[in-house]
N, C-alpha and C positions, 0 to 999 in steps of 0.2 A: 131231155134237159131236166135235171134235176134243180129244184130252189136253194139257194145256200139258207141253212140251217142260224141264223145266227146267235140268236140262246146258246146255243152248244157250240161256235166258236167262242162266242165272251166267254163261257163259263172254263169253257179248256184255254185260253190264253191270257188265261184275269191276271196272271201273275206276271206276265211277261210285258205285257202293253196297256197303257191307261186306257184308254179309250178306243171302241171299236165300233165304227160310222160306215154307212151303206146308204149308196144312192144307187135309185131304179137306171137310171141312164148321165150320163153326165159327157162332155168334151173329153179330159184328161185327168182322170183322178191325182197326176202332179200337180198340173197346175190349179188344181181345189186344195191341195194344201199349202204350195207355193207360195197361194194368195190367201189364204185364210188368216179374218181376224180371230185374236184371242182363243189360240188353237194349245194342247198338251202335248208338251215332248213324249214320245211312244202312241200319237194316233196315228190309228190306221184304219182306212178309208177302203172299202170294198165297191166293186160298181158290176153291177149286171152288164153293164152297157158302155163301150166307150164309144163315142164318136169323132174322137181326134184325139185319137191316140197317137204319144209322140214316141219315137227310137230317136239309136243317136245317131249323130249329123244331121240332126233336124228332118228325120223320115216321117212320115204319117201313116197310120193303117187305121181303119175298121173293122171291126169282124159283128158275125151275128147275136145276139140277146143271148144270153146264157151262155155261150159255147166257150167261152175262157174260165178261170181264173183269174180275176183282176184286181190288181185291190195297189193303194202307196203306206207307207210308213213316214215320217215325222218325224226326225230326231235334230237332238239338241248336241251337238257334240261340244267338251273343251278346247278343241284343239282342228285346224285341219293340214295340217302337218302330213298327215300319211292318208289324205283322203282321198288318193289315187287308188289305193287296192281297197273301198268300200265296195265300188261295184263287180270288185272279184267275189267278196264275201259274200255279198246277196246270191250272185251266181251258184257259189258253190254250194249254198243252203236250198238250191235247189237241186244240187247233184245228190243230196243227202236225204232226199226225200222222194226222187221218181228212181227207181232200179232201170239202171242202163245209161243214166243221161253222163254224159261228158260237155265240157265245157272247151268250146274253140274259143282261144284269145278275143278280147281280154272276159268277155262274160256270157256269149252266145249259148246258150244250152242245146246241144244235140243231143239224138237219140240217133243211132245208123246213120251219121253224115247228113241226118236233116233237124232244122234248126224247131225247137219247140219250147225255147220260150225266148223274150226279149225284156231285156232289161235296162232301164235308164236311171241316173242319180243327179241330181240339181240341189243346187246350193244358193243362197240370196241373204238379203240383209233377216234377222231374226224378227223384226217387229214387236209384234204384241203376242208371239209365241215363248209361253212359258215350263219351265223345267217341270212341277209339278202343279197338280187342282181336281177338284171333283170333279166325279165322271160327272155332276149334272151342270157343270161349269161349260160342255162344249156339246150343243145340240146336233142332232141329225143334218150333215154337210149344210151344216148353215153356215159354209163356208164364204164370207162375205169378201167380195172381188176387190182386192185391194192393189194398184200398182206396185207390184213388185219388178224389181229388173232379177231374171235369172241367167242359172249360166250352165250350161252343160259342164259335168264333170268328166273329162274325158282322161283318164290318168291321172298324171300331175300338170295340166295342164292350166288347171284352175288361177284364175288371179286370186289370188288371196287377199291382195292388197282392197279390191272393192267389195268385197264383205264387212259389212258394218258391223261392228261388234255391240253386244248389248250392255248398256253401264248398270251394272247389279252387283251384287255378292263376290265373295270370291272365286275364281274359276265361272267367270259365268262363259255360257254357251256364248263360240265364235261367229255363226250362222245357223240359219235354217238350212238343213240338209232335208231331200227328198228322196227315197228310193223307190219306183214304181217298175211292176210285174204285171206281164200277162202272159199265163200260160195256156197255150193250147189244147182242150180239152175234149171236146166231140166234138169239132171242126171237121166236116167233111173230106172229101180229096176235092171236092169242087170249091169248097168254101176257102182252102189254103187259099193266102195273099199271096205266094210263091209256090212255086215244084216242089224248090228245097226246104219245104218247110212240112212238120209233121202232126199228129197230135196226140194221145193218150189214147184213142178211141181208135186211130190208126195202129195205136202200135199193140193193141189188146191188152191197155193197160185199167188199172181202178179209174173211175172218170165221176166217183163221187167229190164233190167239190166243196163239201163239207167239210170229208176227211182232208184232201189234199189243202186246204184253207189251214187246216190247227196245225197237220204236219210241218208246211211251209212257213208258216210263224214261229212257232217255236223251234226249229233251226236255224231260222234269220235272226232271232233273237241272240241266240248261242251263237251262233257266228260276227255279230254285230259289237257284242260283249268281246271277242275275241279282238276285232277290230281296235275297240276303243283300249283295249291292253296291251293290246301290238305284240297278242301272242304270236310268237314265231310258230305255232303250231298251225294257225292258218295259212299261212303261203308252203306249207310242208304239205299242208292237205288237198291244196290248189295245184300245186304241181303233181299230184295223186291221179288228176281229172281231168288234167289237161290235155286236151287231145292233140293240140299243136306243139306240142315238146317232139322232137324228133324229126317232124313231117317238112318236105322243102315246100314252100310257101312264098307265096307272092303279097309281099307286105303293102298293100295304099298306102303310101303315112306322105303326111301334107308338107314333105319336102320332096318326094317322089318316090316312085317304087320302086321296091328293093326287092330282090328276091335272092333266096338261100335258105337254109335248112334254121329252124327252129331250134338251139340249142339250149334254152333255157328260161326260166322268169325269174327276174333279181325281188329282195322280197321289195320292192317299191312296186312291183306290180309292172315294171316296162320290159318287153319282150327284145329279147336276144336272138338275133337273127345274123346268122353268117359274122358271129363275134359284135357286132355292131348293138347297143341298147336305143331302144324306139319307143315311145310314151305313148303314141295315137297312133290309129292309122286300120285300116279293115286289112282280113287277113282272108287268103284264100289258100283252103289247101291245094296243093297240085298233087294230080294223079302221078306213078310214078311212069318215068319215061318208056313207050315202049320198046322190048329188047330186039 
């Protein structure tokens, strides 16, 4: 287990993020920023440790001290109009940063058909988080617990409507949006949460966590950017990685399951399944039938 470095991630992503916060162990580096008071739009929160760790549909994991990648980001967006495909973008800034990973709908990171990393994004009233401020403006996760109601971004699924908006400036920020990562990293075959799950160390990959830390920020940043411009060059690069384009699949989506062939992603981020467009719902690949 190697220490994250963090001198040399602030100094390599000074440009990219205001502020860059590490806690020895913590619950959910989301919700520390979820609930954070008087916190800067571009913090991001690193944690050696989670202890309740959330995925979506409200899953929990643990894993052991050091052995991920973990960390959330803070942003402040205009608009959440198109915040259905955020958590594609995070995704795929990590397809752009481990060699081999493919992305199973809508943001699952594989390596060989096993999943290695997990990703979630939450969205809440903005509070007392601001656009910009000195980095000595927002101390080490002196993340102070504040009632927040969140909400799982699951697509477009999002209510927009209970997002409070902040009275400031022009174009002020619509919510507090969270994006939180953990990637798999010397994780055992015993310590996997799952079979189908893998790590960096399994797949005899770099499992420096310094390096993987500045890589993964600065293409979540570029991809983020992208996001907030609504380059079409993002869902071009997502259908690049997607491993579920083509594959016949068994769709969960919470009006029931569908199964049919994978034909495509519209750039809203919702999966086309046997001609049909679907926003949520877990996907499995199916083997093909035998002949």
């Amino acid at each position: 287990m190697t220490a994250l470095d963090l001198d040399r991630i602030r100094e390599a992503v000074a440009d990219d993020f205001a502020v860059i916060e590490y806690t020895e162990s913590t619950g959910s580096t989301n919700t520390d920023l979820m609930q954070a008071d008087k916190v800067a739009d571009g913090t991001v929160l690193l944690a050696n440790e989670q202890l309740a760790g959330k995925g979506r549909l409200g899953r929990h994991w643990v894993s052991p001290a050091g052995s991920q990648l973990i960390f959330s980001v803070l942003i402040l967006p205009d608009s959440l109009d198109h915040l259905g495909t955020l958590p594609l973008a995070a995704g795929l800034a990590v397809t752009d940063s481990v060699e081999g990973a493919v992305l199973k709908w809508p943001n699952d990171v594989h390596i060989g058909g096993k999943k290695l990393c997990g990703i979630l994004a939450e969205a809440g009233p903005v509070g007392e988080a601001f656009k910009s401020a000195p980095k000595t403006e927002v101390s080490k996760a002196e993340v102070a617990k504040a009632e927040v109601s969140k909400v799982e971004v699951n697509k477009a699924e999002i209510n927009k409507t209970e997002v409070a908006p902040k009275t400031q400036a022009a174009n002020p920020p619509s919510a507090r949006v969270v994006v939180g990562m953990g990637i798999n990293v010397t994780l055992t075959r015993e310590e996997l949460p799952i079979e189908a799950a893998t790590s960096l160390a399994l797949e005899g990959l770099d499992t420096d966590r310094t390096e993987l830390a500045i890589t993964v920020l600065k293409n979540l940043h570029r991809r983020i950017n992208q996001w907030e411009q609504q380059d079409p060059q993002l869902m071009a690069d997502y259908r690049k990685v997607c491993s579920s384009i083509g594959q016949e699949v068994r769709l969960e989506a919470p009006t029931g399951d569908v199964t049919g062939t994978v034909e495509g992603v519209a750039d809203d981020g919702r999966i086309n399944v046997g001609g049909e467009y679907y926003s949520a719902g877990d996907v499995i690949h199916l083997r093909p039938a035998a002949q």
